[in-house]
C-alpha positions as a printed Julia matrix, in Angstrom:
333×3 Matrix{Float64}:
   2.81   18.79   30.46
   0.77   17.16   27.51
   2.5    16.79   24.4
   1.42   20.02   22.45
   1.68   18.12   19.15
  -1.43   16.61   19.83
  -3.98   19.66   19.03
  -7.75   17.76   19.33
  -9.13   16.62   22.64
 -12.58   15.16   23.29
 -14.2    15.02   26.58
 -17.57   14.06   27.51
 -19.58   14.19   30.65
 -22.68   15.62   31.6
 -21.03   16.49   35.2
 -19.99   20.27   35.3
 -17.08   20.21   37.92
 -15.56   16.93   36.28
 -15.76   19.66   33.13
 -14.35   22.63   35.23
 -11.82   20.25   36.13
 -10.26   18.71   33.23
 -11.04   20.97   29.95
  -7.64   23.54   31.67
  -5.85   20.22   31.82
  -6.47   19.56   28.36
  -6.13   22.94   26.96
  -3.26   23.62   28.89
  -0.9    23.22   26.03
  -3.13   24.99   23.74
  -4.75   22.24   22.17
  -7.96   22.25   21.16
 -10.9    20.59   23.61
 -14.54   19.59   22.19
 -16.75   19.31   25.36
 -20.14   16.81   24.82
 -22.51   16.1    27.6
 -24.42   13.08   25.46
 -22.89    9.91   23.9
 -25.13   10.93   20.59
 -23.15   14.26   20.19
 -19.94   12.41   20.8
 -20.11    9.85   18.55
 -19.63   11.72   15.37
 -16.54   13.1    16.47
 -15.15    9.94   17.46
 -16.12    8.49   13.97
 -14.7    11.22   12.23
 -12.35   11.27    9.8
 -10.26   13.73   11.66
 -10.59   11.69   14.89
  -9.4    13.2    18.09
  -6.06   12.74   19.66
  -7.25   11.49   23.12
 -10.96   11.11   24.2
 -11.9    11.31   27.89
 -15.25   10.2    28.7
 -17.28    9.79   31.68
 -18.85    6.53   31.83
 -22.01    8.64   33.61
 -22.58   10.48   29.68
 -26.17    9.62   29.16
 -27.2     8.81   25.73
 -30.71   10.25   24.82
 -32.0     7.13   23.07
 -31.83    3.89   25.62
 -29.79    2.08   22.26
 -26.95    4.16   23.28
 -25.05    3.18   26.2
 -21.41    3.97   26.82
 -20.39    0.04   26.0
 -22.09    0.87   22.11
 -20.66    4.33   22.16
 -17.03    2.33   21.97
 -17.8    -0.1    20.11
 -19.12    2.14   17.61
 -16.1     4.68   17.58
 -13.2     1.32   17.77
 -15.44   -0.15   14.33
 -15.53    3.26   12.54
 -11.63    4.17   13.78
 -10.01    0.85   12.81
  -7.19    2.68   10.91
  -6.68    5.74   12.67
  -6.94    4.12   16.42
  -6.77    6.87   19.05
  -6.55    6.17   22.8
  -9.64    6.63   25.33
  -9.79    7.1    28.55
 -12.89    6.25   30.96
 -13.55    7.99   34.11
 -15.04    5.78   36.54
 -15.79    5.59   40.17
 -15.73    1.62   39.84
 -13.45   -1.03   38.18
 -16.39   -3.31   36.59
 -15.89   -6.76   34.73
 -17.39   -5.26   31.27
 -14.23   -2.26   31.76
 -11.47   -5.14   32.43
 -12.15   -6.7    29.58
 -12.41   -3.52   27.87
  -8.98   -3.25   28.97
  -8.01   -6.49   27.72
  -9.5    -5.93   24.4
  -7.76   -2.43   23.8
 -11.06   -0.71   23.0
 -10.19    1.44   26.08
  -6.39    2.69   26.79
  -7.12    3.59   30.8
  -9.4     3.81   33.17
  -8.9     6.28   36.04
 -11.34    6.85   39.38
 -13.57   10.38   39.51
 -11.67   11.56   42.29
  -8.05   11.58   40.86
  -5.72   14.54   41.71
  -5.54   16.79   38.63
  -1.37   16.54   38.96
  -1.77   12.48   38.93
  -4.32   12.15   36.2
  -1.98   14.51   34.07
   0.23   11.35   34.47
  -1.69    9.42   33.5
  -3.47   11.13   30.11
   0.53   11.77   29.45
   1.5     7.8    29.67
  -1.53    7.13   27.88
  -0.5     9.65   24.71
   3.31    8.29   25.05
   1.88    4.36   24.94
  -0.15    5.36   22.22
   2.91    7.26   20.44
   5.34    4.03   20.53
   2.16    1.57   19.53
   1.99    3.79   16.39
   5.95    3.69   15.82
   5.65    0.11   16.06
   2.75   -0.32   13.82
   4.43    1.76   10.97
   8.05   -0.14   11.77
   6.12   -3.33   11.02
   4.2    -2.27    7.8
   7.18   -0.72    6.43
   9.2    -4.26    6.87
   6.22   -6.06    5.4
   5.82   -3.71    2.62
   9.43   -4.42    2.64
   9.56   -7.82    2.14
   7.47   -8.06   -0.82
   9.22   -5.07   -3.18
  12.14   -6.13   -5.18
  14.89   -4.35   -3.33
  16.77   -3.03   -6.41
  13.63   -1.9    -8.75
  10.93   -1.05   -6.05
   8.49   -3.46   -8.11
   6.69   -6.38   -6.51
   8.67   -9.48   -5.99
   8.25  -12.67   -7.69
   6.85  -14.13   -4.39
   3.95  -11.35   -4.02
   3.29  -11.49   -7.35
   2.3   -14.82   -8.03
   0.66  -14.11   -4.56
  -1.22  -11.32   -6.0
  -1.9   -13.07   -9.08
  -3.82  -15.84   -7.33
  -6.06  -12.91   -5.95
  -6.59  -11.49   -8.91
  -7.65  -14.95  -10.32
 -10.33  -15.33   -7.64
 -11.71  -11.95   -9.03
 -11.43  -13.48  -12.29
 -13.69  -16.1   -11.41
 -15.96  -14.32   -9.68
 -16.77  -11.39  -12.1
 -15.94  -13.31  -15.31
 -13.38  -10.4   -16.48
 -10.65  -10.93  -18.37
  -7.13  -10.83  -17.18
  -3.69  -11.12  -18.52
   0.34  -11.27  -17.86
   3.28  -10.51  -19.76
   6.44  -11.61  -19.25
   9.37   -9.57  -20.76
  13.37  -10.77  -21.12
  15.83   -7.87  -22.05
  17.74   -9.41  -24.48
  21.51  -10.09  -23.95
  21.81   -7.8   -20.81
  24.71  -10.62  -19.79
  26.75   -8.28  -22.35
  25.39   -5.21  -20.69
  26.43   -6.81  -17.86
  30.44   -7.47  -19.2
  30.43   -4.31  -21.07
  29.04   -1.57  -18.19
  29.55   -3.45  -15.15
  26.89   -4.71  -12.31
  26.45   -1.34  -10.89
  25.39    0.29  -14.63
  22.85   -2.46  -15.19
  21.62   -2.08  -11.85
  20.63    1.19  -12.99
  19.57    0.42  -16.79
  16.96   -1.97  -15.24
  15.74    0.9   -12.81
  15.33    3.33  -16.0
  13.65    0.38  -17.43
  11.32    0.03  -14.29
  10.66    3.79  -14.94
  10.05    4.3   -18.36
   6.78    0.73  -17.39
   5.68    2.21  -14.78
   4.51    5.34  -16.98
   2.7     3.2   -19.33
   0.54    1.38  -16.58
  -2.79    2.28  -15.16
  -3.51    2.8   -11.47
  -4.28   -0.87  -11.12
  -2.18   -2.38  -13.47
   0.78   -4.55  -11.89
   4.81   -5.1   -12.16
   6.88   -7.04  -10.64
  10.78   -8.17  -11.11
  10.5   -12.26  -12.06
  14.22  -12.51  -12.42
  17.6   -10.71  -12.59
  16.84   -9.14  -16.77
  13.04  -10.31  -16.28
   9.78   -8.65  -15.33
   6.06   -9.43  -14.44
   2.83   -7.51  -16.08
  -0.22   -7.84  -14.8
  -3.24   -6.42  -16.76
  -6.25   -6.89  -15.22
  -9.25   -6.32  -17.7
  -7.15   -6.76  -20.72
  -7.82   -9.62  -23.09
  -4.84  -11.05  -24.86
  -5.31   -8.36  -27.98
  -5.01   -6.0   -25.54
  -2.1    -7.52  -23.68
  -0.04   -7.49  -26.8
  -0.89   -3.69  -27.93
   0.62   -3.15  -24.33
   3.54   -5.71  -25.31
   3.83   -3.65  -28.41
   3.92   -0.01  -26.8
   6.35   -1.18  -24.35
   8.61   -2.27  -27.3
   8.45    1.2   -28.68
   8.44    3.45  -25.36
  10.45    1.89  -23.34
  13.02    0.04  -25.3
  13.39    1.6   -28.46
  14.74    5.12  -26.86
  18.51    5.31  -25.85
  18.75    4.66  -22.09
  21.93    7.49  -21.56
  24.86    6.24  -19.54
  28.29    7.88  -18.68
  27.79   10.05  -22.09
  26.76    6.9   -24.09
  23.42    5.98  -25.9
  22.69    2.18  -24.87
  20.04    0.67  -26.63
  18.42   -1.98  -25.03
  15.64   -4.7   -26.52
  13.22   -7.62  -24.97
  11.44  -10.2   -25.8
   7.63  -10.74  -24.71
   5.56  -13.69  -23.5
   1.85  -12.89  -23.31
  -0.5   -15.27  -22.02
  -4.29  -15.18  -20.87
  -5.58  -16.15  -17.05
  -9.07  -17.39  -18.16
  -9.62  -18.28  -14.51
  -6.53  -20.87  -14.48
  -4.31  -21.19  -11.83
  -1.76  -18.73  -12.07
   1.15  -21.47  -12.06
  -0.22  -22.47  -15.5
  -0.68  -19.02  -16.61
   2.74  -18.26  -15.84
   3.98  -21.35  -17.24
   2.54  -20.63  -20.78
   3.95  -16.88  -20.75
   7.54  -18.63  -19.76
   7.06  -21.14  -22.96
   5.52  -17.99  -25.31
   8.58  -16.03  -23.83
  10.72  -18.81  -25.3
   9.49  -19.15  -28.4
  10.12  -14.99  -28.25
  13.69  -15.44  -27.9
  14.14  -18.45  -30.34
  12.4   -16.19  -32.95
  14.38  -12.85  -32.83
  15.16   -9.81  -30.56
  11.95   -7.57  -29.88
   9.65  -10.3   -30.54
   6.24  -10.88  -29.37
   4.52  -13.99  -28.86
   1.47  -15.2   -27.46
   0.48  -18.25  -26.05
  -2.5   -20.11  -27.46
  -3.91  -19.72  -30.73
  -3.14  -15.62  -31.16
  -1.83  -14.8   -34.93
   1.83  -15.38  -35.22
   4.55  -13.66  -33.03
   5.88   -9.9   -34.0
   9.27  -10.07  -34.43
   9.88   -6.66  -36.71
  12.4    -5.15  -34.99
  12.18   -1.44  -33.9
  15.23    0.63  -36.19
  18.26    0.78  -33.68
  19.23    4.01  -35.55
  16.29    7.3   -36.0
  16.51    9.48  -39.1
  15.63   12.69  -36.79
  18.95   11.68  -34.21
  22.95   12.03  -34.57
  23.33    9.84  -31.54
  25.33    6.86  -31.47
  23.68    3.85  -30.15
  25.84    1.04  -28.7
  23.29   -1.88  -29.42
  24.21   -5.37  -28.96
């Protein structure tokens, strides 16, 4: 029987016994079957957002206008489906050069003769959705270990690698439109004691709180990625280097000058920040100046700001470790 998880068949031919013939096949399982006897009618179902599960077409459907022959008909519906492939099946009386290397090409999944039994070309429409099934699986599999491969395992922000990837794509932008674009690059300061005092698996989570308290303050296109083991990555595209250190600034405030709570204790955390401007450089010397505007960060104070270039002098007023509003205790290093 055909799967019944796949609701939405297409079939076209202009040939009423090849109809009488298949549409019970396909509805069988009580899916759904759209019947079309001319490739124009067809195509904007096949180019449809909600495409169909399987498509079985005659390769006898006329098209109405001579520009529309069954070879444009494909091509049309494999261009418009690109992400949401679905298999098709021709119905043909001959094997033809043009459908081999259809075959070949994968813009059709099978290609059975007119006068199939109904019982064999069930076996057929059910390899066909089964193929199509485990090509899908695959396809997913794949993008998941890619998508895999570039997230920081721990954090589930970009890794250094796809960052400074990303960053050289962002630069081409950059050059193109003549926007503005800008990094930061933040150090939590002393998290080796963090590291002595909680343990490894603690900090682990700290720096995923941390992760989580950014991510709030970032816009849909903004970027974050994990540059070291206490170190992370902004990327703010649009932003000039004002901007990029109001952002240094609210991160100071909302993300690190709230307790982070831990086993019943209030751990306040701090970081330093390292701002620097692309100006359509290559990111290696972008990131180079927010590493040396990071140091000078750290040599000045916890909770510093500084910003490479010729930006006013670093902010190094430390947030109060202790509120007038709270009793708790904060451990603060």
């Amino acid at each position: 029987m055909l799967p019944n998880s796949t609701p939405f068949f297409l079939l076209g031919s202009p040939e009423p016994a090849l109809l009488a013939a298949i549409e019970p096949l396909l509805a069988a399982d009580g899916a759904r079957v759209e019947i079309f006897l001319t490739a124009e009618a067809a195509l904007p179902t096949l180019t449809a957002a909600n495409a169909p599960t399987l498509a079985v077409i005659d390769v006898n459907l006329p098209g109405m206008e001579p520009s529309m022959s069954i070879g444009q008909l494909l091509a049309a519906a494999r261009a418009e489906a690109a992400g949401r492939r679905f298999p098709i099946v021709l119905i043909s009386d001959t094997v033809t050069p043009e459908w081999i290397d259809r075959l070949a090409e994968e813009v059709i999944d099978d290609l059975v003769p007119r006068s199939i039994e109904t019982a064999f070309l069930r076996l057929r429409l059910e390899a066909v959705l089964r193929n199509h099934r485990r090509s899908r699986a695959l396809e997913l599999l794949r993008e998941a270990a890619a998508l895999n491969a570039q997230m920081d395992r721990l954090t589930g922000v970009y890794n250094r690698e796809t960052m400074l990837s990303i960053l050289f794509r962002e630069t081409d932008r950059v050059q193109r439109m003549k926007s503005s674009l800008c990094v930061i690059l933040f150090d939590i300061d002393d998290f080796g004691h963090w590291n002595l005092r909680l343990g490894p698996d603690a900090c682990d989570e700290l720096l995923c709180h941390v992760v989580a308290r950014t991510t709030r303050l970032l816009r849909s296109y903004d970027l974050l990625g994990r540059a070291g083991s206490d170190e992370f990555l902004m990327a703010l595209p649009g932003c000039t280097s004002v901007n990029a250190v109001m952002m240094a600034e609210r991160l100071r405030m909302d993300v690190f000058s709230a307790p982070f709570r831990m086993n019943g204790d209030a751990i306040r955390l701090s970081a330093c920040f390292g701002v620097a401007s692309s100006l359509g450089r290559s990111p290696v010397v972008v990131l180079r100046e927010a590493e040396q505007a990071l140091l000078v960060a750290k040599a000045t104070g916890p909770e510093s700001i500084q910003c490479a270039g010729d930006f006013p002098e670093p902010h190094a007023a430390p947030v109060a470790f202790l509120s007038p509003t709270s009793g708790d205790e904060l451990l603060a290093w």
